[in-house]
N, C-alpha and C positions, 0 to 999 in steps of 0.2 A: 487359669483363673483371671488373671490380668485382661487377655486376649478377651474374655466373655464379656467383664465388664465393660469395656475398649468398643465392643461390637452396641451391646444391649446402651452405650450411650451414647456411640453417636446414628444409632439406629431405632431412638426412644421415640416412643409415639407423643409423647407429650411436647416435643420439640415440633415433630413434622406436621402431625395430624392434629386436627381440631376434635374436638371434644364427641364421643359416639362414633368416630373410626379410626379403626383396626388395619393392621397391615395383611389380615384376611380379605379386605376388600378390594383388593388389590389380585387377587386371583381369579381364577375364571375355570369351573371344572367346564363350560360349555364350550365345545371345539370350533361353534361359530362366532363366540366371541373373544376378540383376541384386547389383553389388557398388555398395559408395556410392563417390561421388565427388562432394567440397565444391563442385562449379561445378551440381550436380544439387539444391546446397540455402541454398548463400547469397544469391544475388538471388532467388530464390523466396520466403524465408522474409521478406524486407524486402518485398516488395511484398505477400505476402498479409498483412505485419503493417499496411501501410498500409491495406486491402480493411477490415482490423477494427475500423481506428480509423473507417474512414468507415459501417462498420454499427454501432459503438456511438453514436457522435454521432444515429443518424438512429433507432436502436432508444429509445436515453432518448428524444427527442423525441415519436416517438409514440407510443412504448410505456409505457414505465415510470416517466415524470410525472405523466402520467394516473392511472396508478394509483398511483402515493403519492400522491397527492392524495386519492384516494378513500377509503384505508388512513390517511389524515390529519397526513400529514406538512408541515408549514409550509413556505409559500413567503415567506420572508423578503423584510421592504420596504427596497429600496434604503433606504443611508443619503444623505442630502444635506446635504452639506459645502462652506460656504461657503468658495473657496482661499484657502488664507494659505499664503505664501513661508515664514515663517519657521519659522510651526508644523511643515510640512510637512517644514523643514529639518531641526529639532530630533525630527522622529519620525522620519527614515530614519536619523539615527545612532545612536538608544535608541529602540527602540518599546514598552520598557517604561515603568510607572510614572516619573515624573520624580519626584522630591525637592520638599518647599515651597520651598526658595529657585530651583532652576531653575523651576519655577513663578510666582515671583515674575519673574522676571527676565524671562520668557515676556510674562508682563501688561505690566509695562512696558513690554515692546519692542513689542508691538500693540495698546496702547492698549484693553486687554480685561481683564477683571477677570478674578481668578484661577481664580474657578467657572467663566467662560466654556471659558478655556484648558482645565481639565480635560475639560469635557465636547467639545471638538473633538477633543484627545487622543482620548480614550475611542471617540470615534466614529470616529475614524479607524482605530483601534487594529481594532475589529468589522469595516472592512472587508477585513481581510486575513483573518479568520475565516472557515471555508467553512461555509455554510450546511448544517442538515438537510438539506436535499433534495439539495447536493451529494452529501454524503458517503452518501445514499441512494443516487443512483445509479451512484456509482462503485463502491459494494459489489454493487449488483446486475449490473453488469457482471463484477464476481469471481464473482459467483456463478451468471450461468448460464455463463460460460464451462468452470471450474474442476468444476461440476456436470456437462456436456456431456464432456468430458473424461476426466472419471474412467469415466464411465458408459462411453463408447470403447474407453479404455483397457481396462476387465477385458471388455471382449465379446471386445478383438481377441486379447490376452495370455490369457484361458482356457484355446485352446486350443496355445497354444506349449508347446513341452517345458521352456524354460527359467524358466517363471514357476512351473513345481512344482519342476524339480530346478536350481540355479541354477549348476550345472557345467556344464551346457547353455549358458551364456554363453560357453565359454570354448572347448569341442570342434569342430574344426576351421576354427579361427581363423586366418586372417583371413577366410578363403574360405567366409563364411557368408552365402547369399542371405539380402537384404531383399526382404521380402514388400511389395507395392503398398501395402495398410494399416497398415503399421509404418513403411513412407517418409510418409503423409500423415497418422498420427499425431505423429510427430518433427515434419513440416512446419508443421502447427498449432501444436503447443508454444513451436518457437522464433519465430515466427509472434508470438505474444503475447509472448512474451519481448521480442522488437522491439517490441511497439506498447507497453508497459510500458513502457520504454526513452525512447519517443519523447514521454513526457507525465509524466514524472518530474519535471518543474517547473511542468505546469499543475493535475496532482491537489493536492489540498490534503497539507501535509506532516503525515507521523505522526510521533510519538513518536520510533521507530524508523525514522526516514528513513534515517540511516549504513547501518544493518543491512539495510534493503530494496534500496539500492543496492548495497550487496557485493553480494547474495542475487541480483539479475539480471543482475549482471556474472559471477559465478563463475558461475550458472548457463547464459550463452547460452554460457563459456568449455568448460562440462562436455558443451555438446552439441553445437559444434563439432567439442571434442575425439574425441568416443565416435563422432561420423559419418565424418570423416577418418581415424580409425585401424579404424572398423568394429566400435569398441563399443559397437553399439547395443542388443544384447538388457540389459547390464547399464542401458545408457541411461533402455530403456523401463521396466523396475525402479522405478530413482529418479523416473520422469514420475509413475506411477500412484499410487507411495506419496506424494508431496507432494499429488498430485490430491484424496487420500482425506480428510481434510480442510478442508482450505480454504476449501469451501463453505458448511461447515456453519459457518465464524467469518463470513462475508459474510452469510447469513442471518440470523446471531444480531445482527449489528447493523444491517440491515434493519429487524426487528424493534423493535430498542432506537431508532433517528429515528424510526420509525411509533408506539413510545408502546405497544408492544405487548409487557409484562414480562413477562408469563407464557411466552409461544411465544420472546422471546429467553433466556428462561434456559433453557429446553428445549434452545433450539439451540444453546445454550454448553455443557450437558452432552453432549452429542453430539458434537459438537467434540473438548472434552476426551477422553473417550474412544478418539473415533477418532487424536486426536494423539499417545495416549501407545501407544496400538498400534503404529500406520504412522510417527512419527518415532525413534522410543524405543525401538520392540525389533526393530520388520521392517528396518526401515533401516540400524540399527547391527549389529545379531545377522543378518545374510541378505544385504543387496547391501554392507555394509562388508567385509563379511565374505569374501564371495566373492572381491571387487576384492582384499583386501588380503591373502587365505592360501590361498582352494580355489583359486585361479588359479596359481600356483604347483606344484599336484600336476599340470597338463598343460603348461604353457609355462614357460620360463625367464624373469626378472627383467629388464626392462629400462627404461632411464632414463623415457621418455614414459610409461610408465604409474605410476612413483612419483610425476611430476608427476599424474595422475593422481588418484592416490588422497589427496592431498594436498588437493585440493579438495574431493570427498567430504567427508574430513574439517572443510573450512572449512565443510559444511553442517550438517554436526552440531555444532562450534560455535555456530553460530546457533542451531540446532534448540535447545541447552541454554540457548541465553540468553532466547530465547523459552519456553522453560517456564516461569523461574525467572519474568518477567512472568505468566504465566497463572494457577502456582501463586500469585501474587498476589492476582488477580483472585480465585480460589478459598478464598482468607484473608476477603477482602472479603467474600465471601457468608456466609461463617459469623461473622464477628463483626456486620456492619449487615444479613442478613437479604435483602438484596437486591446485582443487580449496578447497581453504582454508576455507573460508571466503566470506560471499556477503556482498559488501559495500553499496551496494541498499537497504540491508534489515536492520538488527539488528545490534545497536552499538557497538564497541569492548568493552566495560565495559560489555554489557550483556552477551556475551558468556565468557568472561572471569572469571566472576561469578560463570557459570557452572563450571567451572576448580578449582577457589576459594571453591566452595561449596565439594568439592571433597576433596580436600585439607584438606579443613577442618575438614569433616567425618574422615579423617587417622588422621588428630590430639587429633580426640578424643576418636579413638581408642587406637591412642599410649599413648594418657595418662591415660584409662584404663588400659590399660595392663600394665605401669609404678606403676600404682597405685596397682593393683595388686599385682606384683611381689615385692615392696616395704611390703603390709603385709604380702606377704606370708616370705619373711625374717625376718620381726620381728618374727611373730609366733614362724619361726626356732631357730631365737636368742634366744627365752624366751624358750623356750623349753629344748636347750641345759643347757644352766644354769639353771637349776631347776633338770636338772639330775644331774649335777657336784656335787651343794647342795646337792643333796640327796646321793651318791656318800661318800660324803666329811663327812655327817652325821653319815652313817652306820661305818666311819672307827673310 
């Protein structure tokens, strides 16, 4: 009884559907017309998301190490860290900088001088830092996917009516065939959305970690939603126009771990470009738009699609907080001349680590070499006098 009510409420038509349709419209006894149905796309879309994480693990491997390698991207040497309990203790609960006196307190409790202690810190601190090559090739997985994609995308949407006139999303709705290549472009999309999903704690974290997690939870929520209610032409809108992009930021920092500044500023102006096109004006001025006022001149108003567009707009919130970062990045080129730094990616504690850990290797050189030349003067000092003595003897 529970279980019925459970179903019949959050499956009410009064919630989903506008006013004169039925979750019969939704069916299709005609074999040439194909209507969606969520059991047609959720354990699909998990298992092909599993199919891609098992072709990007085996594509980096043979593919695209090799070639950063060749492009000259460093393959970082393990750090080797003798364990200590206590250090280990005192860095899971602050993994930043400690103070001199916990540093002090540190050395005491392990019988290590306090240079030591720092530099375990420090090294310890680098291996939670992802290496170039990581972040190499998790970008070039964004990028031929996102690249593959978009390129799909406008071959399949060319010839639809609704990617020129975007009322065409909405005229005789619900009962609008899904074409074979608009079900397995949807399928792919959410596809990655899953395998995204599924390694959100093994990619190394950005900047914008908060904001990428919204970004693939609203988003598998927004193509859920448009597949079960059958808005998928507005769907495939929002896939292409994020597609159009995205690439061209995976490339450009390709680029930038390959050590290659000239082709990544290229690829960041391109970027730019194509973002402030496809998030900025086609996205907010053409599929906001549609979703939230030309839909309204053929159907009536109802609950599920304000939730709807509600999300939408949760992505142009991001879309504006991510500019306000880029526009960043775009200050940076004109006052130091080059791009420095991506605010999108990695936090400035982590790269400055790189600089720290650097730093540090010359401190430990210099205090070899101070240590050194320290006994090589005694030696000379003991030396001299033991001749003087001997000197001083014979006379």
């Amino acid at each position: 009884m529970a279980s019925r009510w459970i179903h019949e409420t959050l499956w009410s038509e009064w919630f989903w559907l506008p006013d004169g349709t039925n979750w019969e419209d939704f069916k299709s006894d005609d074999p040439s017309v194909h209507l969606p149905n969520l059991h047609d796309m959720f354990l699909p879309s998990i298992l092909v998301g599993l199919l891609l994480l098992i072709f990007r693990y085996f594509n980096e491997r043979l593919v695209v190490i090799p070639i950063a390698k060749k492009l000259g991207v460093k393959v970082r040497t393990p750090y080797v860290l003798v364990p200590n309990h206590a250090l280990e203790e005192a860095y899971s609960k602050n993994s930043r900088e400690k103070n001199a006196d916990i540093i002090k307190g540190l050395a005491k409790k392990t019988c290590m001088s306090a240079r030591e202690v720092e530099r375990w810190l420090r090294k310890r601190s680098q291996k939670d830092v992802p290496s170039a090559m990581q972040k190499f090739t998790e970008c070039s997985w964004h990028f031929i996917f996102y690249s593959s994609m978009f390129v799909y995308g406008m071959v399949i949407l060319w010839k639809k009516s609704w990617f020129w006139e975007t009322k065409h999303c909405w005229i005789n709705w619900p009962r609008q065939h899904v074409d074979r290549d608009v079900y397995w472009y949807y399928l792919l999309e959410m596809a990655f959305y899953w395998s995204l999903t599924f390694t959100v704690l093994i990619d190394h974290k950005r900047k914008d970690f908060t904001e990428m997690v919204v970004h693939h939870f609203v988003t598998l929520m927004l193509m859920f939603f448009s597949y079960g209610l059958n808005f998928i032409r507005v769907g495939t809108l929002v896939l292409v126009v994020h597609d159009a992009s995205d690439f061209w930021m995976a490339a450009a920092k390709m680029a930038k771990y390959s050590k290659h500044q000239s082709t990544c500023e290229g690829c960041f102006v391109m970027f730019v470009i194509t973002w402030i096109i496809s998030r900025l004006i086609i996205y907010p001025f053409r599929v906001i738009y549609t979703s939230l006022i030309e839909i309204y001149y053929i159907l009536p108003w109802f609950i599920s699609h304000a939730f709807f567009n509600l999300l939408l707009l949760v992505l142009q919130v991001l879309h504006i907080i991510w500019s306000y970062m880029i526009f960043r990045i775009l200050l940076q080129k004109f006052q130091h001349g080059a791009l420095k730094k991506d605010v999108r990616s990695d936090s400035e504690s982590q790269e400055s680590d790189d600089v720290d850990e650097n730093e540090d290797d010359k401190k430990d050189d210099t205090e070899k070499k101070n240590h050194m030349n320290d006994n090589s003067t005694r030696m000379t000092t003991r030396m001299t006098t033991r001749a003087r003595s001997q000197q001083k003897g014979t006379m």
